[in-house]
N, C-alpha and C positions, 0 to 999 in steps of 0.2 A: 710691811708697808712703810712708805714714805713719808717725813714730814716736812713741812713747807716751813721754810725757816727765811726770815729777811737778815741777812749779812751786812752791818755796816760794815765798812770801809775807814780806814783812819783817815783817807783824803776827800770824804764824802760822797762817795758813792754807797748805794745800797745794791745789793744781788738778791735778787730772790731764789733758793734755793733748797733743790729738793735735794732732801738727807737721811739717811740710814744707816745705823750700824752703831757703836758704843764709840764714846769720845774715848780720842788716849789710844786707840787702836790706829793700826797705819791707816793714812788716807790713799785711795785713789780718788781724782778728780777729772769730771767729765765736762768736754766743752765739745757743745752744738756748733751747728754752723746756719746757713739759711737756706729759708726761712724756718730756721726748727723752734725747740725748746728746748728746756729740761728734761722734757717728758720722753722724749726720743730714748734716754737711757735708763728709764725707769726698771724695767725687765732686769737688768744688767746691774744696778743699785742695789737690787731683793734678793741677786742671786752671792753676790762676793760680800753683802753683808751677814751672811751664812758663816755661822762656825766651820762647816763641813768645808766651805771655801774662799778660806781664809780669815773671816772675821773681821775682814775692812771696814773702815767708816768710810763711809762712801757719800761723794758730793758732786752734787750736778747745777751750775748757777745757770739762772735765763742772763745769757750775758747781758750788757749796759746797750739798753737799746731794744730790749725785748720784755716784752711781758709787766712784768711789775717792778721790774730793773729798773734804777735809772736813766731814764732819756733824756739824755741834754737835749737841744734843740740845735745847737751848731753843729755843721757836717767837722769839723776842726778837732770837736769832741773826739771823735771816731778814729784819730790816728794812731798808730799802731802803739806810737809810746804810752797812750792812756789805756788800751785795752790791755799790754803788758803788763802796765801798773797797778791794774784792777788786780790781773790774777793772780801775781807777787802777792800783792796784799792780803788777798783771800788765805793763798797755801800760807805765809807768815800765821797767819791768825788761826788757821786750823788745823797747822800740822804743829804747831805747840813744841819749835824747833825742831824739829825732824824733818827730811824732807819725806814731797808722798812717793808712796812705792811706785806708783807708777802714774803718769798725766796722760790721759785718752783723750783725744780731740776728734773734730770731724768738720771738712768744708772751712769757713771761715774760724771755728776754733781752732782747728787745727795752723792755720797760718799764726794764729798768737802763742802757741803753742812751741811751734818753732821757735816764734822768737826769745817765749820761756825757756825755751832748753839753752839757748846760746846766748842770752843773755843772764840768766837766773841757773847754771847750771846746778848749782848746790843744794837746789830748791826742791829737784824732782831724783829719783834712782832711774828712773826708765821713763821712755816715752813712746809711746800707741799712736800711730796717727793715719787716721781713715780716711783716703782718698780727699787729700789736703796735700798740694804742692809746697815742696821747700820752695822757698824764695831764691833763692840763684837757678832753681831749675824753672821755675814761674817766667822770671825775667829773660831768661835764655828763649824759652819756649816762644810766650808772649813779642818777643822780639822781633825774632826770626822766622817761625814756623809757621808757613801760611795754613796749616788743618786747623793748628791751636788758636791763633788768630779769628779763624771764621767761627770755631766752637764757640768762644770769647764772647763774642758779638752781644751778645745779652746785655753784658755789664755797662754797655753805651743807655741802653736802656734803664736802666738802674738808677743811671747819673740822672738822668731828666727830671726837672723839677716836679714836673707832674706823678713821676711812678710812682708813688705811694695810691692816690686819687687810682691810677689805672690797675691799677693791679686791685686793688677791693671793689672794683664795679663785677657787677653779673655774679656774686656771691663768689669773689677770689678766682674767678675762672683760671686768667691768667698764672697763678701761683698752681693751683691746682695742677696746670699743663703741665708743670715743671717734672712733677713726679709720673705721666704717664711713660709706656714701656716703649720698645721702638716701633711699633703696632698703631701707637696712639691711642690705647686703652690704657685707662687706671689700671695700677695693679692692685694684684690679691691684698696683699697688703694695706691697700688702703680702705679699711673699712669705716664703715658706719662709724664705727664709733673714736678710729684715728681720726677719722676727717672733722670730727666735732672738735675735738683739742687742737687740730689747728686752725678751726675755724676760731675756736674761742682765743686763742693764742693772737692772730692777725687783727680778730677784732678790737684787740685794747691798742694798736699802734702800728702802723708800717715805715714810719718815717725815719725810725733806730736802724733798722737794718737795711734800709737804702744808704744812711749815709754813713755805711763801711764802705759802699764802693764810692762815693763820691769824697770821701777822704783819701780815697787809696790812688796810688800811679800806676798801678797794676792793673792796666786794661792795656786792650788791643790797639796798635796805633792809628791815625787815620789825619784825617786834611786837618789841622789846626791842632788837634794834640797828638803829640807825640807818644803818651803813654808810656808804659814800658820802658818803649826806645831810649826814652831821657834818663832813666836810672841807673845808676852806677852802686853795685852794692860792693865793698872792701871786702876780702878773703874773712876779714876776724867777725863780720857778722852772717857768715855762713856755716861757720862749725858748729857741728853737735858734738858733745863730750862724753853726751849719755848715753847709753846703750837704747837702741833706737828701731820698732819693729813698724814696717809700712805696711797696713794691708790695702791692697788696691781692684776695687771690683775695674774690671778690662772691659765693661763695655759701658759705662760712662761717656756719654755726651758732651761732656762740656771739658772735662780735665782728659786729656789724654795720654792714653799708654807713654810716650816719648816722654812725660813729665818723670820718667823714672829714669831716664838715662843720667850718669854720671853720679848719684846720689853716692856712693862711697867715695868720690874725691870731698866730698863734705859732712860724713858723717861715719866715720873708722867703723864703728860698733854698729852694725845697719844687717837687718832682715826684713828682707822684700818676699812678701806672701802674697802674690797674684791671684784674684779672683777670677776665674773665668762663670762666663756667664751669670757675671754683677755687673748694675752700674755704679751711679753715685748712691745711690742711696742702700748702700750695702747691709748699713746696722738694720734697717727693716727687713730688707731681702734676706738676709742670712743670720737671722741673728746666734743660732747655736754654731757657726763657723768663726763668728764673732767672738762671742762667748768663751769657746775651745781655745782659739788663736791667744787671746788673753791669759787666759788660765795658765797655758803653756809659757807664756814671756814673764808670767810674775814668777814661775818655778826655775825659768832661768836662769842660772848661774852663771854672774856676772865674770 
């Protein structure tokens, strides 16, 4: 089992974080994305904190914004340099100079993630990342691509001062939709007792994790912002240095297939593991493909 540990931060943030496994042992660190938790990677925490695999110390923060985390109140808060500076901080303080053996992301962690690999490369040996667009293929996409564009559409939604208010009417309906199948049934996955941790999850605040997208330029463009459109990112903050494995469930709604075109002009050491018949939310859907896929990349030989 997990313990729930709050992380200061030397710049004053706190994380609240679930943790397992013996300090002084490699770290792997897990980041959610939205609307999730910690808890998403709890299963996955119990299993690589195992002697039998591997014996990691294993960490999962509710990012800044979520849960018992830190929430500033300004959308400004939310820009990518503080959410980078969070998780810098955190690996400094918990990998006890070493970097961790491997950084797992997913959706919005995964895009800080990115930006830990290529900014922070010394920090991590490898990096995991679950259906979370690199940023030059984002901005490419987002641009240009009128399917990625209309999947996009949501994130307009996000921005509006009110969605936090809309999205917890009718007991999260709205949130809820996000995860049904292309059916418009809930999945198996979501049971009774997942839906209670995000219910309890959503009920401490929604206004953290609206305002990653209303800090962000990474939306679809439209009459008065240009989104996207306007961003210009330089070659040197596109590289990844780290050996780098992308698993991507392919039937994902919202991020599409095309987000995987040209990823080795910006990341040399790159394995792309297509999911067929996954969407976004793969770590539920699949999780011993998950699991396996992992196991295999920390035995990698770099």
């Amino acid at each position: 089992m997990h313990t729930r540990e709050d992380i200061a931060l030397p710049h004053g943030t706190l994380l609240r974080c679930h943790v397992t496994g013996e300090r002084g042992r490699p770290v792997l660190l897990f980041l959610h994305g939205f609307p999730e938790g910690a808890f998403v990677w709890d299963a996955l925490l119990a299993h690589f904190a195992q002697a039998a695999h591997g014996g990691y110390r294993c960490i999962a923060p509710y990012l800044r914004g979520y849960g018992a985390s830190s929430s500033p109140a300004a959308p400004e808060a939310y820009r990518a340099k503080h959410l980078v500076q969070d998780i810098a901080a955190l690996i400094a303080l918990e990998g006890a100079g070493a970097p961790l053996a491997c950084l797992v992301a997913h959706d919005w962690g995964g895009a800080v993630a990115w930006a830990v690999a290529n900014q922070h490369p010394a920090l991590l040996d490898r990096l995991l990342i679950i259906n979370a667009p690199h940023p030059g293929a984002f901005v490419r996409e987002l641009a240009h691509n009128p399917a990625q564009q209309a999947a996009s559409q949501y994130m307009h939604f996000l921005c509006r001062p009110d969605a936090e208010a809309l999205l917890a009417e009718d007991d999260f309906r709205r949130l809820f939709v996000f995860f049904d199948d292309p059916a418009g049934q809930p999945p198996v996955w979501l049971t009774p007792a997942m839906r209670a941790q995000y219910r309890t999850l959503w009920q401490q605040g929604l206004a953290g994790a609206c305002n990653y997208y209303r800090a962000s330029p990474l939306r679809p463009p439209r009459a008065g912002d240009p989104g996207a459109a306007s961003v210009r990112l330089p070659p040197e903050m596109l590289r990844i240095g780290v050996p780098t494995r992308v698993l991507w469930g392919m039937d994902d709604p919202a991020l599409l297939p095309a987000l995987l075109d040209g990823l080795q002009d910006w990341v040399p050491q790159l394995q792309v593991q297509p999911v067929a018949g996954a969407s976004h939310w793969l770590v539920h859907e699949k999780p011993l493909l998950v699991q396996q896929a992992m196991q295999d990349f920390l035995l990698f030989k770099k």
